[in-house]
C-alpha positions, -999 to 999 in steps of 0.1 A, spaced: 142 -117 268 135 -135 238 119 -129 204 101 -157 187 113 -150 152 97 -173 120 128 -179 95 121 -177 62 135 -212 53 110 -228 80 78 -215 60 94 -225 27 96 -259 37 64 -257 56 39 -252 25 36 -234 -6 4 -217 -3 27 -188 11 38 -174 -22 69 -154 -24 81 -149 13 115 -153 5 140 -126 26 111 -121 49 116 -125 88 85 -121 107 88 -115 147 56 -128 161 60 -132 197 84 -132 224 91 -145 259 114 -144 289 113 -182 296 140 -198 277 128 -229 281 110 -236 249 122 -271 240 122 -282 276 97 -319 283 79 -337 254 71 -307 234 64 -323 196 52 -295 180 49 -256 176 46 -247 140 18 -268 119 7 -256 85 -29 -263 72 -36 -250 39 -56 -237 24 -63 -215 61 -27 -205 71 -3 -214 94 -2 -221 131 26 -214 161 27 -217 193 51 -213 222 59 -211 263 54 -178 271 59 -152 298 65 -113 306 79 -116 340 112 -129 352 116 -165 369 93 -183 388 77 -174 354 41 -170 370 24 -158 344 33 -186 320 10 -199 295 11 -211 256 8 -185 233 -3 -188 200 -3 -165 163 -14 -178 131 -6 -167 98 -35 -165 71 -29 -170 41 -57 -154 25 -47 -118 39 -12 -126 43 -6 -113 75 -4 -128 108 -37 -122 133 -24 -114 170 5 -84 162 11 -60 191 38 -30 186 58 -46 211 69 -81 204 62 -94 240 23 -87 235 19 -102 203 0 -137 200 -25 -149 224 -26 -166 252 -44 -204 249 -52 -210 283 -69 -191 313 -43 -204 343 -9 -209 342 1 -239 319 34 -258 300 46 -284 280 25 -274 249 17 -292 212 2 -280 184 -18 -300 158 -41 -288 131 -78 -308 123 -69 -323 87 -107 -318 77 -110 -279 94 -76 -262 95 -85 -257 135 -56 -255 160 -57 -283 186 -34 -279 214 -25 -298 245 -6 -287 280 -2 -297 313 -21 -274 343 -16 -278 375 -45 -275 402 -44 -279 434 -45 -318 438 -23 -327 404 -14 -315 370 -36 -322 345 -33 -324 307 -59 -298 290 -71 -299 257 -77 -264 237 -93 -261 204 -99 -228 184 -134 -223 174 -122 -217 135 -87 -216 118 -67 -183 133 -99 -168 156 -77 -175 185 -111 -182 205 -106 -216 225 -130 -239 246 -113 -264 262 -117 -302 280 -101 -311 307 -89 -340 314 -90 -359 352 -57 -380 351 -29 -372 366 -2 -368 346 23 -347 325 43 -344 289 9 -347 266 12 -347 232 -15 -347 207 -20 -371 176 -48 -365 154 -63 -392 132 -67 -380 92 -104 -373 101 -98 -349 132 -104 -368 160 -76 -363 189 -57 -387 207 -44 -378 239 -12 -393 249 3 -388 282 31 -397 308 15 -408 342 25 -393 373 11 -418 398 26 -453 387 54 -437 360 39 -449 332 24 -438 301 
């Protein structure tokens, strides 16, 4: 089992509008799929000041095949200085994004609103799918979502400075992106 620990040195070099967090380790998820880094995965901790700080990561309680796997997200505010989804045991804390099974997450932040965007593949019964999820306000952990048709896996997500998303993918049909 794994804990999803935030380092200290990763939210000093992520933004100053923490304050004084030095010698602070915060454990804000955990997981039993090791497989964090595993496909095109660009992205899992994305500061927006001034709202707080965003992290996401494959997650699952149960052993392998992993069935219940799914993104799971916490953010860090940094107007209360505490972190929103916090369960007394590690594997509960932070929420889940999507409704079904998904992987191969990334994490952006809207420029202009401090709102997560993330993207993942899902697979339905015909192909996988990449699905984009964005939170209804920075840290509310509250996402509606649009899926898209293609077939395809490994999305990442570029936003433009004004907030709009660009969904990039690797085609599974033809091989190409």
């Amino acid at each position: 089992m794994c804990r999803i620990i935030l380092i200290t040195l990763s939210l000093i070099a992520t933004t100053f509008a923490l304050g004084n967090y030095t010698g602070r380790v915060d454990t804000i998820g955990g997981t039993t799929y090791d497989w964090q880094l595993s496909g095109p995965v660009k992205r899992t901790l994305v500061s927006a000041p001034p709202h707080g700080l965003h992290c996401l990561w494959l997650y699952s309680a149960l052993p392998e095949p992993f069935t219940d796997r799914n993104l799971r997200y916490n953010f860090y505010d940094f107007t209360t200085r505490s972190w929103h989804f916090l369960a007394t045991e590690f594997i509960g804390s932070g929420c889940n994004v999507y409704p079904q099974r998904a992987g191969f997450g990334n994490l952006q932040a809207d420029p202009v609103t401090g709102v997560a965007w993330i993207v993942a593949h899902i697979a339905t019964s015909s192909s996988i799918n990449p699905v984009l999820a964005r939170d209804l306000q920075p840290g509310a952990g509250i996402f509606e979502f649009s899926w898209d048709p293609t077939h395809c896996s490994g999305p990442c997500l570029p936003l433009t400075r004004t907030g709009v998303p660009r969904l990039r993918s690797w085609m599974t049909d033809s091989g190409s992106g």
